[in-house]
C-alpha positions in Angstrom: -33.0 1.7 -85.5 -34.9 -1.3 -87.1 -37.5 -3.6 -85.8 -37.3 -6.4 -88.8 -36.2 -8.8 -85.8 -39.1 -7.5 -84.0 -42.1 -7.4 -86.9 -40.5 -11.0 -87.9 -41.2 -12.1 -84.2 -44.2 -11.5 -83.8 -45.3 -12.2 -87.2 -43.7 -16.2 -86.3 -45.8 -16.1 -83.3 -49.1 -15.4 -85.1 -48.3 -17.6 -88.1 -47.4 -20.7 -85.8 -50.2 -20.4 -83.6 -52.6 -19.8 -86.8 -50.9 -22.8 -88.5 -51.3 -24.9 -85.1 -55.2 -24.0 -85.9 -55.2 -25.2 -89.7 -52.7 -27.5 -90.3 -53.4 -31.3 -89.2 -51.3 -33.4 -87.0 -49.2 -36.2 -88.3 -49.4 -39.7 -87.2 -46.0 -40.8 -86.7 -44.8 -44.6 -85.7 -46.9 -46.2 -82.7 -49.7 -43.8 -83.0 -47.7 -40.6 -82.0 -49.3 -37.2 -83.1 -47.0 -34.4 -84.1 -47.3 -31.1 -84.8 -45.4 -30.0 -88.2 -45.8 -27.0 -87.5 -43.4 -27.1 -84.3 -41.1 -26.9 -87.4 -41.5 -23.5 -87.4 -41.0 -22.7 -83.2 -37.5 -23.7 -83.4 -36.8 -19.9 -85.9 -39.7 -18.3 -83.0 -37.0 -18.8 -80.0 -34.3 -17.5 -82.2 -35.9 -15.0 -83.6 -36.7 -13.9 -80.1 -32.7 -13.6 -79.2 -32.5 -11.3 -82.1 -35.0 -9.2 -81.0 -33.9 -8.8 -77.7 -30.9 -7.7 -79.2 -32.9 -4.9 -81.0 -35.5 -4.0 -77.7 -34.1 -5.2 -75.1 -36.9 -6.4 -72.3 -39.1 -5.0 -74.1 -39.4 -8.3 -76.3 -41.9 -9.6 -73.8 -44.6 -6.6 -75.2 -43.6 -8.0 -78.9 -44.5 -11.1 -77.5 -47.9 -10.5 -75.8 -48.7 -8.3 -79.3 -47.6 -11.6 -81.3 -50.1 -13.4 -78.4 -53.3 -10.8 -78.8 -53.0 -10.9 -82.8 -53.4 -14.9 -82.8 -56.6 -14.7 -79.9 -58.1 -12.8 -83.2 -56.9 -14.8 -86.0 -55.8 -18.3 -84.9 -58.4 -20.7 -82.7 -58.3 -19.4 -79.7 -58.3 -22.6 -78.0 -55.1 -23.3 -79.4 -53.7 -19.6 -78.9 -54.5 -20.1 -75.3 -52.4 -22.8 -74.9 -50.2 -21.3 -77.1 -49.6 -18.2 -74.8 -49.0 -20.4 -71.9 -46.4 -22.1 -73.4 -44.7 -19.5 -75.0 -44.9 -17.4 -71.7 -42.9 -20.1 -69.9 -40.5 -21.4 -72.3 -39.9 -17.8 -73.6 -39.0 -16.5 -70.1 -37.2 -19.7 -69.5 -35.3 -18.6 -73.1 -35.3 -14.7 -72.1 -33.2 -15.5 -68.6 -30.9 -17.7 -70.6 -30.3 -15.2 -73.4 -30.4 -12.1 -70.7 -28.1 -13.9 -67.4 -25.7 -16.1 -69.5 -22.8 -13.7 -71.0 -21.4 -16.2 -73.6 -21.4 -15.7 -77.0 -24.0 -14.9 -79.2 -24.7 -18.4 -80.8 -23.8 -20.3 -77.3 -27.2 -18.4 -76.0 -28.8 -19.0 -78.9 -28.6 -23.2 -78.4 -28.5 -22.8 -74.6 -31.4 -20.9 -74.2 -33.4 -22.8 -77.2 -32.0 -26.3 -75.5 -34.2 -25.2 -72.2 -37.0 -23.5 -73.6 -37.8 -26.3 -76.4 -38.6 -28.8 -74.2 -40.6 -27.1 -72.1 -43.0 -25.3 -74.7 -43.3 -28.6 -76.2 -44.7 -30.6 -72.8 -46.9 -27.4 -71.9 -48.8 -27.1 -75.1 -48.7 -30.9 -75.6 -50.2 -31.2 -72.2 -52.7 -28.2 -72.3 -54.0 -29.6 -75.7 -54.7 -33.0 -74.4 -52.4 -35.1 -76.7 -49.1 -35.6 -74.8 -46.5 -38.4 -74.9 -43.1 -38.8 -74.2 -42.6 -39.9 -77.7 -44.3 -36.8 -78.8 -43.0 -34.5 -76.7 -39.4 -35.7 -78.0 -40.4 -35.8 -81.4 -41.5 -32.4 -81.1 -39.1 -30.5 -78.7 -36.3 -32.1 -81.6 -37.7 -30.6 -84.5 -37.7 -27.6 -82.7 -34.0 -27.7 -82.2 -33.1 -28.7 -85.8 -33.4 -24.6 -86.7 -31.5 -23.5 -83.2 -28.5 -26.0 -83.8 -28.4 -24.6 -87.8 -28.6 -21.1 -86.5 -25.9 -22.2 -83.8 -23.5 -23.6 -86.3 -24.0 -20.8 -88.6 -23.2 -18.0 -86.2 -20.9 -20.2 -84.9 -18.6 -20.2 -87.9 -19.0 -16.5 -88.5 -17.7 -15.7 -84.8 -14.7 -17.7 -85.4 -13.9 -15.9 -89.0 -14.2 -12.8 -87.2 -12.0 -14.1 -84.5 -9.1 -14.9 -87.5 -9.6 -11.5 -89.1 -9.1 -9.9 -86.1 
């Protein structure tokens, strides 16, 4: 069995977190900061349904590995915030992806439509520089790669439905 799902995982989680540390916000329209690197949290949740796929529960070790590594290499203020948020929208993801029986790219959206949100007000919050604007702004480029993910697998369900 591989683990690329897995070593990808937590490598997102350490990257994002380390580029949350390094790479400056973005002033948007009426004084909104964003995050560009919630860009990149969008692949974490799906990433995270993949890996599931290849662990089962045990994803939520992968995750607290992904956690530790960024105390050590990312600002841990950040990474503490960071680990809240991911611990509650990642369980929020994980009950989606584990209790809804769909099909595999209707868990992927549902479970990334719940969990995006919510990582996005938490860490927002937790760091000090939330707005609704913000929040939005953020929690929607985190859904830009879940919805290209969705579509994708999507489309390849269905051709395997007509060559069946």
């Amino acid at each position: 069995m591989t683990y690329r799902f897995t070593a990808l995982y937590i490598a997102l989680i350490v990257a994002v977190n380390y580029g949350f540390s390094v790479v400056p916000l973005v002033e948007l329209p009426g004084g909104v900061m964003w995050p560009p690197m919630s860009l990149l949290v969008g692949f974490v949740f799906i990433v995270r349904d993949f890996a599931q796929r290849e662990i089962g529960h045990r994803v939520l070790l992968a995750m607290a590995v992904g956690v530790g590594l960024s105390y050590i290499m990312a600002d841990p203020y950040v990474a503490m915030w960071s680990a809240i948020a991911f611990l509650v929208s990642e369980l929020a993801d994980w009950a989606v992806y584990t209790f809804t029986k769909r099909p595999m790219s209707e868990r992927v959206v549902y479970s990334s439509i719940l969990s995006a949100p919510l990582d996005s007000a938490v860490f927002l919050i937790g760091l000090g520089i939330a707005t609704p604007v913000g929040i939005a702004a953020m929690s929607a480029s985190k859904l830009l790669g879940a919805i290209a993910v969705w579509w994708m697998m999507k489309r390849r369900e269905q051709q395997a439905e007509l060559s069946a």
